[in-house]
C-alpha positions, 0 to 999 in steps of 0.5 A: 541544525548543527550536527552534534544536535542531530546526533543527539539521539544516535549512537556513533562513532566519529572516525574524523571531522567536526560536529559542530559542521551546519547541516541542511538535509538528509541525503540518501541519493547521490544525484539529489545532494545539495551543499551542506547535507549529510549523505547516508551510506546506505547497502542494497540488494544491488548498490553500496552507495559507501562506494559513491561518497566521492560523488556526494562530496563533489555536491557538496555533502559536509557529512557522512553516516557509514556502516564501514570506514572508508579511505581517502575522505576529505578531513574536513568532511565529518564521517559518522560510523553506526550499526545500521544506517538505516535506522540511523537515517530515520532515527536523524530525519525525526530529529531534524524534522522535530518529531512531526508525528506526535503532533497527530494522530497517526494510524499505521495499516498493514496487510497483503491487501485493502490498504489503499481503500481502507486509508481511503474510507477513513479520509472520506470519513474525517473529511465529512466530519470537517476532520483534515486529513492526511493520506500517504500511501500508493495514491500519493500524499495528499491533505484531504483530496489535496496533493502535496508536495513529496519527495517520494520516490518509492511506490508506497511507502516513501523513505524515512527523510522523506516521509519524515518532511511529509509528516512535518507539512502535515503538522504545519497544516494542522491535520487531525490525523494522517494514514500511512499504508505501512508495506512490508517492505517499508518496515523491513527497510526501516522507512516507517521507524520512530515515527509515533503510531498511535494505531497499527491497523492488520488487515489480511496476510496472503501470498504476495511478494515473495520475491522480497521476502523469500517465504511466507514466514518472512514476509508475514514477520516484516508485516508484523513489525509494524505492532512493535511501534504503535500504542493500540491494535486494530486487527482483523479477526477473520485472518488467523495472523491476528491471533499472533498480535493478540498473544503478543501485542502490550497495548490495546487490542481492538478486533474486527471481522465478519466472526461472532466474536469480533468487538467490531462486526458485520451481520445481514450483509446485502451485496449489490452491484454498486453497493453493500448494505449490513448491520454494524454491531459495537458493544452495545451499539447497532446500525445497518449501513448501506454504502455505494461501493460493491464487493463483500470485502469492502464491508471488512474494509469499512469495519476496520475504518470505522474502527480506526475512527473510534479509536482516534476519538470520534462518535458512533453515530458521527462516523456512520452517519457519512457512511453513505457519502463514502466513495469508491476508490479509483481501480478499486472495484471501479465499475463501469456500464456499457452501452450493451448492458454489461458492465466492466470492472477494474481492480487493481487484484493483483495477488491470488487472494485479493483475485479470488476475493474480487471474483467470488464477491462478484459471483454473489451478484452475478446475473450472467456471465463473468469475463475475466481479464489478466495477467502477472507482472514480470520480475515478480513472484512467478509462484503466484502465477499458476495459481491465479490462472487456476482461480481465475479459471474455476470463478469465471465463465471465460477469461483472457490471459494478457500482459500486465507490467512484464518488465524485463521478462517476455509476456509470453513466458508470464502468460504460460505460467498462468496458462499451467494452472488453468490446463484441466479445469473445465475453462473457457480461456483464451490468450491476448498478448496485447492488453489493450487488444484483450480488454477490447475483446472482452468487451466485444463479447460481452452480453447484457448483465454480463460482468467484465473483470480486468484485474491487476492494474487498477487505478495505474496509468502506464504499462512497464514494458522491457524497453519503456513505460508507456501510458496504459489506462484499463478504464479510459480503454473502457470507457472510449469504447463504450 
């Protein structure tokens, strides 16, 4: 595409070169440019790469997008100057990829938690109803149960010109629809901007990543960004965040939740061990549902996928006629028997809401004791940690205080900030360094119908120490011992 064409939705200034220069891709990564890209300047919290322009260039890049202008540019490389190179760089890659996402229907989720099995209950939906899906989010890009191949190299949500030839395979492949989990740091980074939402789904806002966002108020605005770009609302009326989308949201607003005033609701829930049973109420229309995955936030979780797939155009009784063909999703209450007659669980609870609502679900069912292993990642918010140490310690019959992903801090330092909000409860705790030594206790211990809960890691396969990242598995650790 020549780069005037590319420029045709962007305001900018040209401080030299040539518009009418051919341009391959959009770069933001000196190590992955390519002769005939256009590189984007972008300023971070701990790299300027406006200082790595020469590297670009030496690779190849024909073009420059620069929030400032910068000295000793080759003449013949086109230097483009915005306001803010972030938006410019997603506003640039749906031109290049020609608007891919108005080609489906694109659903948006937002929330501290449930964003992955959400986006996963609405692909197993679509997919049982012969509906070919796509899912971008922490699991990965995949069509269906399929990986594609990405470019994504952010944990969740991928950066704009990645995301954007993401949306473009999926609209090769004629997808019906696609589900992008929609972090906070993903829309305060721009990532997820110009791309044609047709729902933005609000799930739940409670205290998590502070470390990026400073304070709860922060943090809840990035997450409410994702409102201003999509036409309808699907929001969860349990949490008092909703009522902000409802007050200011233009389009349509759908609710969901446990409540009586809910449009979307849930009465005569039945918890179970590996499965939830309830009423779903819409307008006029009622069914009870039984599907085989524990845990009564997943009922919240279902009411917001069901809701997502009305919207998009589907049938009452269509959709919740593969309800019972749903599946669990991995590290997401994945539970396990063991040969003594307890079972385990991991979860990938990783914030002290998502911890308390794991446990407390659990206690609904729990015919003996519940063990309970865990840890705080490191370089993370160590506001938390106190926190979920105390609501570990009043949900649980005995827990185990270990590492999860402690980074560049000592485990030991992660472990007594935990350790301070348990000192004074009437808990029985005790503290393993070692996370595969503390799984492996706590399973020793077990009896029958006793409940083992490893938290934190969920569906993750390494362990991210000081030095390296080695393969780590909460389940195979389970599962090899049986």
């Amino acid at each position: 595409m020549k780069l005037v064409d590319l420029l045709k939705r962007t305001e900018y200034e040209l401080i030299q070169g040539n518009l009418d220069t051919d341009i391959n891709q959009i770069k933001y990564d000196t190590r992955l440019v390519e002769d005939g890209d256009i590189f984007i300047c972008l300023k971070g919290r701990n790299v300027d790469s406006h200082e790595r322009v020469s590297q670009a260039i030496e690779k190849g890049a024909k073009a420059l997008v620069v929030e400032r202008n910068i000295e000793g540019v080759p003449k013949n490389i086109a230097m483009i100057k915005v306001e803010d190179s972030r938006k410019e760089m997603a506003r640039l890659a749906t031109v290049l990829n020609h608007d891919p996402s108005k080609e489906f229907n694109l659903v948006g989720i937002t929330g501290t938690n449930g964003k992955t099995t959400v986006s996963i209950f609405i692909r197993d939906i679509l997919m049982n109803l012969n509906k070919k899906v796509g899912v971008v989010g922490t699991i990965g890009c995949k069509i269906n149960d399929e990986d594609i191949e990405s470019n994504k190299t952010t944990p969740t949500t991928p950066e704009s010109p990645d995301l954007q030839k993401i949306f473009s395979n999926m609209r090769e492949q004629e997808v019906f629809a696609t589900v992008i989990e929609a972090t906070s740091m993903a829309l305060e980074m721009r990532r997820v901007d110009f791309c044609d939402f047709n729902i933005g789904v609000f799930l739940n806002l409670t205290q998590d990543h502070l470390d990026d966002h400073g304070n709860m108020e922060n943090y809840k605005n990035a997450k409410l960004k994702l409102f201003n770009k999509c036409k309808r609302a699907l929001v969860n009326l349990d949490d008092s965040v909703s009522k902000e989308i409802i007050d200011t949201f233009e389009g349509e607003v759908v609710t969901f939740g446990l409540c009586d005033e809910a449009d979307i609701r849930a009465t005569n829930i039945e918890l179970a061990i590996d499965s939830v049973q309830f009423d779903i109420h819409y307008r006029n229309k009622s069914k009870t549902v039984k599907v085989n995955v524990p845990g009564k936030f997943t009922v919240s979780n279902l009411l917001a996928a069901f809701g997502v797939c009305m919207q998009i155009g589907l049938d009452f009784d269509d959709i919740l006629s593969v309800f019972p063909k749903i599946s669990g999703v991995r590290g997401r209450l994945e539970a396990q028997r063991m040969n003594n007659g307890a079972v385990a669980i991991v979860d990938y609870a990783h914030s002290p809401d998502a911890l308390e609502s794991l446990l407390e679900s659990i206690k609904e069912y729990a015919e003996a004791r519940i063990i309970t292993v865990f840890g705080c990642g490191g370089d993370r918010d160590n506001t938390k940690r106190p926190i979920m140490g105390c609501i570990a310690g009043k949900l649980s019959d005995y827990v185990i205080i270990t590492s999860d992903n402690p980074r560049s801090e000592e485990p030991d330092k992660i472990i007594d900030d935990i350790e301070a909000g348990m000192k004074g409860l009437n808990c029985n705790y005790e503290r393993i360094t070692n996370r595969e030594e503390a799984i492996i206790k706590a399973l020793k211990i077990s009896l029958n119908n006793d409940i083992i809960v490893i938290a934190g890691k969920g569906h993750e396969t390494y362990q991210i120490l000081k030095d390296e990242t080695i393969h780590f598995d909460d389940m195979e650790i389970i599962k090899n011992f049986g």
